[in-house]
MDTraj code that builds the backbone (N, CA, C; nanometers):
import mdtraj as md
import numpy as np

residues = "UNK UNK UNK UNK UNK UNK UNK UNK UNK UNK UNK UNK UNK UNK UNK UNK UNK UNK UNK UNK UNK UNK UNK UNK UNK UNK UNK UNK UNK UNK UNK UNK UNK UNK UNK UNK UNK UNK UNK UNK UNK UNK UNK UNK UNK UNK UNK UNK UNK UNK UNK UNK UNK UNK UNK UNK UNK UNK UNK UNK UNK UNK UNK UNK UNK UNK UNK UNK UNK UNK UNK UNK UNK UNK UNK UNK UNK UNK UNK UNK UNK UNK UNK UNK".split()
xyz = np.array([
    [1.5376, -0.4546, -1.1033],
    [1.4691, -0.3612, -1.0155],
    [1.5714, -0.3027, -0.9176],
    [1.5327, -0.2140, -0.8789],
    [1.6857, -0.1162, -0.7790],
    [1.6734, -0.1544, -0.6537],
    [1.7404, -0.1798, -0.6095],
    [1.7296, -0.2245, -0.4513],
    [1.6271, -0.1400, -0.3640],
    [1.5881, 0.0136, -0.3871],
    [1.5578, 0.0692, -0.2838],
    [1.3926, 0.0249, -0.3236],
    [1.3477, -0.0021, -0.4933],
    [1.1939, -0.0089, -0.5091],
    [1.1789, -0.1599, -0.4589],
    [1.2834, -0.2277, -0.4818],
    [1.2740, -0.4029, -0.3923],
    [1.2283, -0.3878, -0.2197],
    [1.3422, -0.2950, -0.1630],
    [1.2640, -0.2988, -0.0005],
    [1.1888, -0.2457, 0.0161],
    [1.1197, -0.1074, -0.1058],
    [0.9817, -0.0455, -0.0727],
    [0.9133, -0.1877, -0.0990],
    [0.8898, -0.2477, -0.1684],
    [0.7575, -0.3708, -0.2011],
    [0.7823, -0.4625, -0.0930],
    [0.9076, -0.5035, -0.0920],
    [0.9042, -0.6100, 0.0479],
    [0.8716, -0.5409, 0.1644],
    [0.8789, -0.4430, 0.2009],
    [0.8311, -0.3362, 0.3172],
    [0.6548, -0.3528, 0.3183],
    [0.6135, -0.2891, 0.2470],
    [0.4576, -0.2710, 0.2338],
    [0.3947, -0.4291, 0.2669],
    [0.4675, -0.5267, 0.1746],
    [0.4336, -0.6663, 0.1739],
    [0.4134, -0.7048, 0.3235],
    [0.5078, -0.6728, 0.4024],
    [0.5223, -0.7207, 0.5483],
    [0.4159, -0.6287, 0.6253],
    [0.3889, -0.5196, 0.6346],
    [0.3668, -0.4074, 0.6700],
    [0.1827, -0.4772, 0.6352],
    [0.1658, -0.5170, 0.5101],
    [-0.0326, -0.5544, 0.4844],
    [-0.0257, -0.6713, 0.5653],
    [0.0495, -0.7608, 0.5525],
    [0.0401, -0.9384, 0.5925],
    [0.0436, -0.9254, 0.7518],
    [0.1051, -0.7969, 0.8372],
    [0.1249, -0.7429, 0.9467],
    [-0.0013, -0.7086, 0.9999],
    [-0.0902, -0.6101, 0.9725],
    [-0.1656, -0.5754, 0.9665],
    [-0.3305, -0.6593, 0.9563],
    [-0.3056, -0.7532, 0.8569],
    [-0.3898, -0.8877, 0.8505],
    [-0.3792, -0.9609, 0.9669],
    [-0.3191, -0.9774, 0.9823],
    [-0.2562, -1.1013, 1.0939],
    [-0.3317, -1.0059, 1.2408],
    [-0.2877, -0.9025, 1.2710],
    [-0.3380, -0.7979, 1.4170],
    [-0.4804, -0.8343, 1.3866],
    [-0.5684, -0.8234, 1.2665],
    [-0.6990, -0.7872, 1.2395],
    [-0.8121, -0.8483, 1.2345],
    [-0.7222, -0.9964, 1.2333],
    [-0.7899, -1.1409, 1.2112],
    [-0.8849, -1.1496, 1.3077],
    [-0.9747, -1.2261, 1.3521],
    [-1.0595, -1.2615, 1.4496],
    [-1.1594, -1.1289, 1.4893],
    [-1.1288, -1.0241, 1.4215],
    [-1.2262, -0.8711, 1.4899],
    [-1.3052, -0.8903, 1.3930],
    [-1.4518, -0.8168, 1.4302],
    [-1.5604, -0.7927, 1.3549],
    [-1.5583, -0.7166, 1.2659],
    [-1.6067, -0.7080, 1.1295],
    [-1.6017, -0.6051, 1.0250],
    [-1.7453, -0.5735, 1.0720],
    [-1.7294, -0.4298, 1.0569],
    [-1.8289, -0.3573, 1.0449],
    [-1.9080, -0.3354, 0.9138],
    [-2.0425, -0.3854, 0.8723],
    [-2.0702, -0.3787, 0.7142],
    [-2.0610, -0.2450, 0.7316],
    [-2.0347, -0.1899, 0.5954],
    [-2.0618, -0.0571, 0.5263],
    [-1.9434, 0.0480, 0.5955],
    [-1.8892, 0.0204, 0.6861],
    [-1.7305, 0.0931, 0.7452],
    [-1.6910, 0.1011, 0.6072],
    [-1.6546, 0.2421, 0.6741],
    [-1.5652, 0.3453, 0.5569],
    [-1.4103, 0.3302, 0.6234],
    [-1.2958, 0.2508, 0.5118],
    [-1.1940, 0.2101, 0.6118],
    [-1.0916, 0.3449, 0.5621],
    [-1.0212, 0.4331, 0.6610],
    [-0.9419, 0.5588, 0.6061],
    [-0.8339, 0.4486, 0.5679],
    [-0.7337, 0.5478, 0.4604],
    [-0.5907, 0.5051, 0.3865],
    [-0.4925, 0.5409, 0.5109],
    [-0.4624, 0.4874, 0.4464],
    [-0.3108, 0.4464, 0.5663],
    [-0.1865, 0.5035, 0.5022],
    [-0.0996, 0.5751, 0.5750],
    [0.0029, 0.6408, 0.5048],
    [0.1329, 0.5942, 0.5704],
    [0.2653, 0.6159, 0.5104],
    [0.3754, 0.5389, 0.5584],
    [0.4780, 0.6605, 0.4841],
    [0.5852, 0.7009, 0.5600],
    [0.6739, 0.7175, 0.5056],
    [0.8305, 0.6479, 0.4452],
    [0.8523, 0.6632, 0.3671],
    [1.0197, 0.5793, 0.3249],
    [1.0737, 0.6890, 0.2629],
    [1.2086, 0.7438, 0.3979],
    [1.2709, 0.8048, 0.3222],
    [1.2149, 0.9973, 0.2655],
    [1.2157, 0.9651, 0.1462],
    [1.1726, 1.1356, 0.0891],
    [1.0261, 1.0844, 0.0263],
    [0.9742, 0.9627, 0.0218],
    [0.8560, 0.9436, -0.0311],
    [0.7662, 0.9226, 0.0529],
    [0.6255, 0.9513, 0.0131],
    [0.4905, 0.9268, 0.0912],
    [0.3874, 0.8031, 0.0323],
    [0.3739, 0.7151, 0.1307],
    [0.3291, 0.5795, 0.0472],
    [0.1890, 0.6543, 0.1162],
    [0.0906, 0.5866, 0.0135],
    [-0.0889, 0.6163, 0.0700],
    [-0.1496, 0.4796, 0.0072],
    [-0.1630, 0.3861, 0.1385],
    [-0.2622, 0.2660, 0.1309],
    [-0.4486, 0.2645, 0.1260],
    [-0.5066, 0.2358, 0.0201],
    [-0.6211, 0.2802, -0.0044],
    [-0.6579, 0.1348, 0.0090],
    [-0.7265, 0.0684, 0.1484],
    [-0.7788, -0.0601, 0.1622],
    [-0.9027, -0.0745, 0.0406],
    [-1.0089, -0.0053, 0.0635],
    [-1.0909, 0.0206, -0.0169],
    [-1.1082, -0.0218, -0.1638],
    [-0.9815, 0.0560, -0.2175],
    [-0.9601, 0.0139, -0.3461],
    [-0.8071, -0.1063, -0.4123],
    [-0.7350, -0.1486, -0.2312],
    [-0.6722, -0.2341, -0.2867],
    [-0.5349, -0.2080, -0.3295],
    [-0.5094, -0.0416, -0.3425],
    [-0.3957, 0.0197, -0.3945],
    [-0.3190, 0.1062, -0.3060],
    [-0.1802, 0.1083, -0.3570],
    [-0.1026, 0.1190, -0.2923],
    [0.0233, 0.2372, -0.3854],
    [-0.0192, 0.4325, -0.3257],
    [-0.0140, 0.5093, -0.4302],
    [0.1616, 0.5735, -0.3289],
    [0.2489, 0.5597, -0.4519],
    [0.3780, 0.5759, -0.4228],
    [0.3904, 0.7805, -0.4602],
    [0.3804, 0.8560, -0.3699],
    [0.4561, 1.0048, -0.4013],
    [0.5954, 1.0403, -0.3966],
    [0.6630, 1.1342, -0.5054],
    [0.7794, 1.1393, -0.4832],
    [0.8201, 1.2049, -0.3612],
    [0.7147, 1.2996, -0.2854],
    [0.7585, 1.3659, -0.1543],
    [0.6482, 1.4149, -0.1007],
    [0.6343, 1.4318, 0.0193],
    [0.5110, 1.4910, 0.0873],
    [0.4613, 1.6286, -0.0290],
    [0.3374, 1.5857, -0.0057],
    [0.2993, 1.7267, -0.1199],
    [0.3160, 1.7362, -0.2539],
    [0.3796, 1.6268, -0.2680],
    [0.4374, 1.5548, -0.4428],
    [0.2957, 1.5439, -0.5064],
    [0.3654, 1.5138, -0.6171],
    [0.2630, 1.4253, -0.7197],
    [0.2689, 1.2475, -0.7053],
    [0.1792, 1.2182, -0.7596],
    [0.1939, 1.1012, -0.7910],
    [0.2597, 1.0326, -0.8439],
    [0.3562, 0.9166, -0.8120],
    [0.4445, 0.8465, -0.9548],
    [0.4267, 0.7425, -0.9916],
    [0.3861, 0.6688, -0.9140],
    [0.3091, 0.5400, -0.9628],
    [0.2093, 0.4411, -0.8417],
    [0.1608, 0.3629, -0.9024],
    [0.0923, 0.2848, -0.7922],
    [0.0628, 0.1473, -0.8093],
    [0.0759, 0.0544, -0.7118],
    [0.0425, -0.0900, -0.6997],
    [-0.0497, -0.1061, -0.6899],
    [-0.1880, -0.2104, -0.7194],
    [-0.2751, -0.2793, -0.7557],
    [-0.2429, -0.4508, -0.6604],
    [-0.2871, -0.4490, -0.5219],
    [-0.2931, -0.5518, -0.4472],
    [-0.3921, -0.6347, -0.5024],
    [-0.3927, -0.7633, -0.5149],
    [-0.5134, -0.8720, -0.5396],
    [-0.5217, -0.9230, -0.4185],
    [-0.5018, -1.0691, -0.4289],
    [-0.5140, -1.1487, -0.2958],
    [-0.3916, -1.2061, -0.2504],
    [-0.4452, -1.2210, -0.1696],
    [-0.2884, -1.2881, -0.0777],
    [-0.2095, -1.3792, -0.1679],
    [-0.0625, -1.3823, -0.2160],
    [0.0001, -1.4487, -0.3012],
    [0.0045, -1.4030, -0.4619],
    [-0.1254, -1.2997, -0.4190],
    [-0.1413, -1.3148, -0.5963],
    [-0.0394, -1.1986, -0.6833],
    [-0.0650, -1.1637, -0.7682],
    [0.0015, -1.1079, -0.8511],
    [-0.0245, -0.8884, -0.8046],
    [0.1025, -0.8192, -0.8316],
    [0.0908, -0.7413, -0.8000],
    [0.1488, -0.6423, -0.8786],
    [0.0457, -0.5755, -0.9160],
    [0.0779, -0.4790, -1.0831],
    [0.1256, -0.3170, -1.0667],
    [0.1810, -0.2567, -1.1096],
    [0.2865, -0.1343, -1.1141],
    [0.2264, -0.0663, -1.2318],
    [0.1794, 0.0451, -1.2146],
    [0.1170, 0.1537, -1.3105],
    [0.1486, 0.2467, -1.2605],
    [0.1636, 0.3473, -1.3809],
    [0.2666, 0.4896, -1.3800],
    [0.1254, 0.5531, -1.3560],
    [0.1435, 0.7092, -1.2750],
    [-0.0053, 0.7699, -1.2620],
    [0.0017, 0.8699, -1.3910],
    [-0.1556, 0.9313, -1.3739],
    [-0.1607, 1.0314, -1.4979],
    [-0.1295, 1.1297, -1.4292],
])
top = md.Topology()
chain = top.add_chain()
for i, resn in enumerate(residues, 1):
    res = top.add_residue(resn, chain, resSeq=i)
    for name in ("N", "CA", "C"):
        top.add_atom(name, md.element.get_by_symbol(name[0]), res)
traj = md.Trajectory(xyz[None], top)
């Protein structure tokens, strides 16, 4: 794997477990509609979709899509699919 897609995943990794950790102890609201969360690295636009768990990599603002991660649960396994 290339170093720069290694510190994008270890980035995001820190960045959700970050985010968990601030969020802990607050009330969920049932039925809250949670917005995606966006991040830049670089020339790419990351878009975090809590909702669905995924995590959609663009080659540049206004890009297309190039691929996207599939979060499970904490520890668990984390899958890489090319978009259509």
């Amino acid at each position: 794997m290339k170093h720069s897609q290694l510190y994008f995943v270890a980035s995001a990794v820190i960045l959700l477990l970050a985010g968990a950790l601030l969020s802990k102890g607050r009330a969920a609201q049932a039925g809250a509609e949670v917005p995606p969360v966006a991040y830049v690295f670089g020339s790419q636009l990351t878009v975090y979709y809590p909702a669905q768990k995924k995590l959609y990599v663009y080659s540049e603002l206004g890009g297309s899509c190039v691929f996207a991660y599939t979060l499970s649960t904490p520890g668990g396994p984390v899958t890489r699919e090319n978009c259509k």
